[in-house]
One Martini backbone bead per residue (centre of mass of N, CA, C, O) as a GRO file, in nm:
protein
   87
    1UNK     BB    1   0.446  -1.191  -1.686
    2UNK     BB    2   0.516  -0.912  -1.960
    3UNK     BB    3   0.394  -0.850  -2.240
    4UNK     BB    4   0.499  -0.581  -2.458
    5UNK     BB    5   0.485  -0.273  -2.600
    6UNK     BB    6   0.779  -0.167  -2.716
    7UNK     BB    7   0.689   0.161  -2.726
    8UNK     BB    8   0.529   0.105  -2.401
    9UNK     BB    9   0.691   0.000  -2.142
   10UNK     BB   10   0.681   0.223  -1.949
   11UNK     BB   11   0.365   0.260  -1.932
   12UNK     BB   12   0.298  -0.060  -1.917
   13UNK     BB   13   0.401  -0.017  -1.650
   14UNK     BB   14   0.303   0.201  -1.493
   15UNK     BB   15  -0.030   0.113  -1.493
   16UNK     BB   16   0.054  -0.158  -1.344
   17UNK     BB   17   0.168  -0.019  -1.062
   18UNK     BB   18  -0.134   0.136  -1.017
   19UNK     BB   19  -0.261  -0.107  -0.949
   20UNK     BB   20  -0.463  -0.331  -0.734
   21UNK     BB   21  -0.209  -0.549  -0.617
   22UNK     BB   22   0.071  -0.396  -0.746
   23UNK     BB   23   0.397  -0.376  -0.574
   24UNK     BB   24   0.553  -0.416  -0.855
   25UNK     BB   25   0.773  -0.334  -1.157
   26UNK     BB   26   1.002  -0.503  -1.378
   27UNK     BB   27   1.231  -0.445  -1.567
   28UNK     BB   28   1.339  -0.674  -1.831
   29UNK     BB   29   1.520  -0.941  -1.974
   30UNK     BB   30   1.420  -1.158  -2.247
   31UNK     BB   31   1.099  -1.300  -2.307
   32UNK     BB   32   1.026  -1.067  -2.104
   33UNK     BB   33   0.917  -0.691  -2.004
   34UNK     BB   34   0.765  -0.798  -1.748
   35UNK     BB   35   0.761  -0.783  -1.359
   36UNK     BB   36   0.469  -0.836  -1.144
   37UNK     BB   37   0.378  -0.791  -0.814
   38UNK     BB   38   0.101  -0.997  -0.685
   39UNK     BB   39  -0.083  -0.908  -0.374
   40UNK     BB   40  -0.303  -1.146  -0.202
   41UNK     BB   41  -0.476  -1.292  -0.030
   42UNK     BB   42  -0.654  -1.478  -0.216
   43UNK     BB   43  -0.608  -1.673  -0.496
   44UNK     BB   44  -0.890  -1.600  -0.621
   45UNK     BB   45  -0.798  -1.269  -0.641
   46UNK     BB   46  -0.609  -1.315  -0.941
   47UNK     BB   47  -0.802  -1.275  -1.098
   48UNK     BB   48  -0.891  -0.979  -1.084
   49UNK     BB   49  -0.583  -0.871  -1.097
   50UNK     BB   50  -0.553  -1.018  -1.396
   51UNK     BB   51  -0.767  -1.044  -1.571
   52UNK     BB   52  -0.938  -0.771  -1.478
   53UNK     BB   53  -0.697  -0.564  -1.517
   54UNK     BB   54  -0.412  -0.597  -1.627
   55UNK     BB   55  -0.508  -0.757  -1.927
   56UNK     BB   56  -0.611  -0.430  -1.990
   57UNK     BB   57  -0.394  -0.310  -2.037
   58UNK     BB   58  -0.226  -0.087  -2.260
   59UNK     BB   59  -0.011  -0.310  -2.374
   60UNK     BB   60  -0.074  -0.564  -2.340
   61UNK     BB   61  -0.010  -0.885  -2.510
   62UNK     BB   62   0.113  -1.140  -2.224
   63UNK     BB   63   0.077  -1.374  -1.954
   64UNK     BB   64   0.248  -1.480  -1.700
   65UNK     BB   65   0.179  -1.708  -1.430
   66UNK     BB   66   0.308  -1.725  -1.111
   67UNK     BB   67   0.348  -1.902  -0.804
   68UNK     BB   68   0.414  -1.883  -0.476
   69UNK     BB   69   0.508  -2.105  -0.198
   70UNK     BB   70   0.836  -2.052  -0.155
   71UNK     BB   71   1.096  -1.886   0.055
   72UNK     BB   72   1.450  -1.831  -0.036
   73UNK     BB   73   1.640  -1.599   0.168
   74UNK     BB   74   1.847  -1.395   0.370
   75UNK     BB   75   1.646  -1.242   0.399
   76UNK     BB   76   1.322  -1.100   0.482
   77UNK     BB   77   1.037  -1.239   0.319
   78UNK     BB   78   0.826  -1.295   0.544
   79UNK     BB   79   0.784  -0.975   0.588
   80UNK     BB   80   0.702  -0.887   0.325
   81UNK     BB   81   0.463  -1.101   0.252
   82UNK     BB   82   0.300  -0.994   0.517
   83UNK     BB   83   0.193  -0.744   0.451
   84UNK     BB   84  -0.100  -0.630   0.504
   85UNK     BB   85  -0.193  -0.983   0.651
   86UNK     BB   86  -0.334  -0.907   0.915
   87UNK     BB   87  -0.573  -1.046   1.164
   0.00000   0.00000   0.00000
């Protein structure tokens, strides 16, 4: 979840989605102004993609990282989760 600059929503949504493990990123209503999912193989890959990335775009303010265990939805979010996780 990213707090950005009220001014600057839309380019700093722009630039976070143009990140490397970055595979979407939605304008929200709420408490943050962005929710941007990313996505690695393993989770010590966060700090890279999360400190050392996202947190560095102009206009980020800041973020609260959420991590999912277990996805429930009648959708097929297995078959998300798991793109480009061939092995």
């Amino acid at each position: 979840m990213v707090s950005a600059a009220v001014d600057a929503i839309p380019e700093v949504a722009q630039r976070i989605a143009e990140l490397e493990g970055v595979s979407e990123v939605y304008s929200v209503a709420g408490d943050v102004d962005l929710v941007a999912m990313v996505r690695v193989r393993r989770h010590e890959d966060l700090h890279d993609a999360i400190a050392g990335r996202l947190n560095k775009v102009e206009g980020v303010l800041a973020t609260q990282t959420l991590i999912a265990f277990q996805a429930y939805s009648k959708h097929d979010l297995e078959a998300t989760f798991s793109l480009g996780m061939e092995q």
